[in-house]
C-alpha positions as CSV (number, residue, x, y, z in Angstrom):
1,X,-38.3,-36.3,-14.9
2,X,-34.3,-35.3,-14.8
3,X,-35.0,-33.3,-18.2
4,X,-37.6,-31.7,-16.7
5,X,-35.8,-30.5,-13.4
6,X,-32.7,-29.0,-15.5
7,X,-33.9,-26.5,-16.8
8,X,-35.0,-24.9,-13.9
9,X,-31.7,-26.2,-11.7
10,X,-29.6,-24.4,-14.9
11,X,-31.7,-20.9,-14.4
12,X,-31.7,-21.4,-10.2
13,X,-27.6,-21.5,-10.8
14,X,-27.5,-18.1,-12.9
15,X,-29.5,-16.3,-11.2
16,X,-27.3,-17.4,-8.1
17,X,-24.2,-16.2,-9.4
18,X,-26.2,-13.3,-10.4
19,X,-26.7,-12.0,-6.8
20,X,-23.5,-13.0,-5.5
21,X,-21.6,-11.1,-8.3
22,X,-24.1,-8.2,-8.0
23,X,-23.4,-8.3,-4.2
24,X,-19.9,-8.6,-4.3
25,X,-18.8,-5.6,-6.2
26,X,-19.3,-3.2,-3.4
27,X,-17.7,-5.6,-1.0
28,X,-14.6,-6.2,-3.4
29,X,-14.1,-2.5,-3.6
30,X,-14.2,-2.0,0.4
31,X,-12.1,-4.6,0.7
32,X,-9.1,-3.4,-2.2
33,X,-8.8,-0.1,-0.8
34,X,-6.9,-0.1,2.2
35,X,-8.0,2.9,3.5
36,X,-11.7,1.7,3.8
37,X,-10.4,-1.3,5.9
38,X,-7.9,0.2,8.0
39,X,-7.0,3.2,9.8
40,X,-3.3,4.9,10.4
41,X,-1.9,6.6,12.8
42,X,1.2,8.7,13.9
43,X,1.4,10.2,17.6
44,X,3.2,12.6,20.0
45,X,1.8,13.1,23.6
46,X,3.1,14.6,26.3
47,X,2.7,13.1,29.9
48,X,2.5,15.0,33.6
49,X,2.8,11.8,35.4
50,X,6.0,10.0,34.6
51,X,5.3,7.4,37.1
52,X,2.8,5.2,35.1
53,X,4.3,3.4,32.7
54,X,2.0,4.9,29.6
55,X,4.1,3.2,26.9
56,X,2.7,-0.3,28.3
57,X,-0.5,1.1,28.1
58,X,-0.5,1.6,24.6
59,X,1.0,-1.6,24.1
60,X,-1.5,-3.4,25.8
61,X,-4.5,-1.1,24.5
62,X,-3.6,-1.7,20.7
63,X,-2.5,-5.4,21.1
64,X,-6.5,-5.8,22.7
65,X,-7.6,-4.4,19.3
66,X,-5.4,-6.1,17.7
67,X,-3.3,-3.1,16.1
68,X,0.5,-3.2,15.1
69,X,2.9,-0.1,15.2
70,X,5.3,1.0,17.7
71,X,5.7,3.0,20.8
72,X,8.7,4.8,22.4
73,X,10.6,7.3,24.4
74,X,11.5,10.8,22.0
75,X,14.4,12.7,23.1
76,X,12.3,15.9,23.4
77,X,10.7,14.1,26.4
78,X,7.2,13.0,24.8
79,X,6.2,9.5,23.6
80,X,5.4,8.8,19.8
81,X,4.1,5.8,18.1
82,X,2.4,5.0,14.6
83,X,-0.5,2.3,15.0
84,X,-2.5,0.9,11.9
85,X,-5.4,-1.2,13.2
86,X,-9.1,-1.9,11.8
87,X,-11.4,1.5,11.3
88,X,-13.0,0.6,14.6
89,X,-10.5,-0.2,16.3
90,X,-8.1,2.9,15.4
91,X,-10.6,4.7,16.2
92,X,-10.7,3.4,19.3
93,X,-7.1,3.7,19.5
94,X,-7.0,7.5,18.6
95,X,-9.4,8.5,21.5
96,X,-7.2,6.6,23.7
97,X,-3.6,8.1,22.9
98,X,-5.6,11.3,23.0
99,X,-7.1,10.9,26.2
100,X,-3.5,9.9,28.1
101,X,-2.0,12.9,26.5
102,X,-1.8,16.7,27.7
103,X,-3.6,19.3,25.4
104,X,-0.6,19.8,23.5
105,X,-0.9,16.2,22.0
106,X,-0.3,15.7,18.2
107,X,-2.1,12.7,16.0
108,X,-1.8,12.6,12.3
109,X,-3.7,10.4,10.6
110,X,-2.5,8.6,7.6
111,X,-4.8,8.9,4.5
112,X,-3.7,5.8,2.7
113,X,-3.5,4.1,6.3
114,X,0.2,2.8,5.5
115,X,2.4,3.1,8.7
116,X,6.1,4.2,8.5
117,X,7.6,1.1,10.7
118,X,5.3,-2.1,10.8
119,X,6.7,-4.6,13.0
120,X,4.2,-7.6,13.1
121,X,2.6,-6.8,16.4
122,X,2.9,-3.7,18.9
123,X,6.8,-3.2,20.3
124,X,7.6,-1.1,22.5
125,X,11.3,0.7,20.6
126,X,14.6,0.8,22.7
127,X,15.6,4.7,23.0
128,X,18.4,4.1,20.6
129,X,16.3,3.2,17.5
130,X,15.8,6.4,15.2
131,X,12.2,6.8,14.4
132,X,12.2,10.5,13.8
133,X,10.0,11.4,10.6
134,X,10.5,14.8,8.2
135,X,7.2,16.5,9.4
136,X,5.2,16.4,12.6
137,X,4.5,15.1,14.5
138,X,7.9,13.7,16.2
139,X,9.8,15.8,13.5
140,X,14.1,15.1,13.4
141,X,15.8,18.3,14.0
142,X,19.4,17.2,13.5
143,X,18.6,15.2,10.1
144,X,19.5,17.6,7.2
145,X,18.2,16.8,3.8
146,X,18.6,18.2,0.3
147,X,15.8,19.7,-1.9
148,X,15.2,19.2,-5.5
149,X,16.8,22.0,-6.5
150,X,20.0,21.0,-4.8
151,X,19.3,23.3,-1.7
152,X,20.0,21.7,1.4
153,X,16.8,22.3,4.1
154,X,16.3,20.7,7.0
155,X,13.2,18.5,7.1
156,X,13.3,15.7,8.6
């Protein structure tokens, strides 16, 4: 009786491992590319009410979706941030920077979701610590750098 059951045990165990490999290989592709899995983000709002502390907000919004990045303070007077969470949740998190800001808001959206600074959960940045980037948004204006044809530009 034990010959007779393995053949059919043997061809119940390929065809098994037939669906889970067939199965697999769109799942294995979502999950290599990180931009299918996550979403990055870089921000600069500007507030009208300076009494509510908005930088918590963030914090507390993208630590709830369980999002890492920063937030802080920029010296033109605005708050900027990067944030890389789960599709869902940065999406979440983009409608939410958006909706504290003033219309003048900027988000740019990372393609390959990597984030500039990624601290291992959401900090809030002393003033001090340079986060400026080359472009916007929260673009350096007193970082000069050199091109490749040895031209100095300012782009930072």
């Amino acid at each position: 009786m034990t010959l007779t059951l393995l053949p059919n045990i043997l061809l119940l165990c390929i065809l098994s491992v037939l669906v889970i490999v067939s199965d697999s290989t769109d799942m294995h592709e979502v999950w290599s590319d990180k931009a299918l899995r996550y979403t990055g983000f870089r921000f600069e709002i500007r507030v009208n009410n300076q009494e509510i502390h908005f930088k918590s907000l963030i914090q507390s919004r993208a630590e709830n979706n369980f999002c890492f990045g920063w937030v802080q303070d920029s010296p033109r007077g605005t708050i900027v941030g990067e944030a890389r969470c789960k599709n869902e949740a940065g999406q979440k998190m983009i409608e939410f920077v958006s909706a504290l800001g003033t219309d003048d808001s900027n988000i740019r959206i990372y393609e390959d979701s990597l984030i500039r600074l990624h601290p291992s959960s959401f900090k809030v940045m002393p003033p001090g610590r340079n986060t400026c980037f080359r472009e916007e948004p929260h673009k350096c204006s007193h970082l000069y750098f050199q091109g490749e044809d040895g031209t100095p530009f300012q782009d930072r």
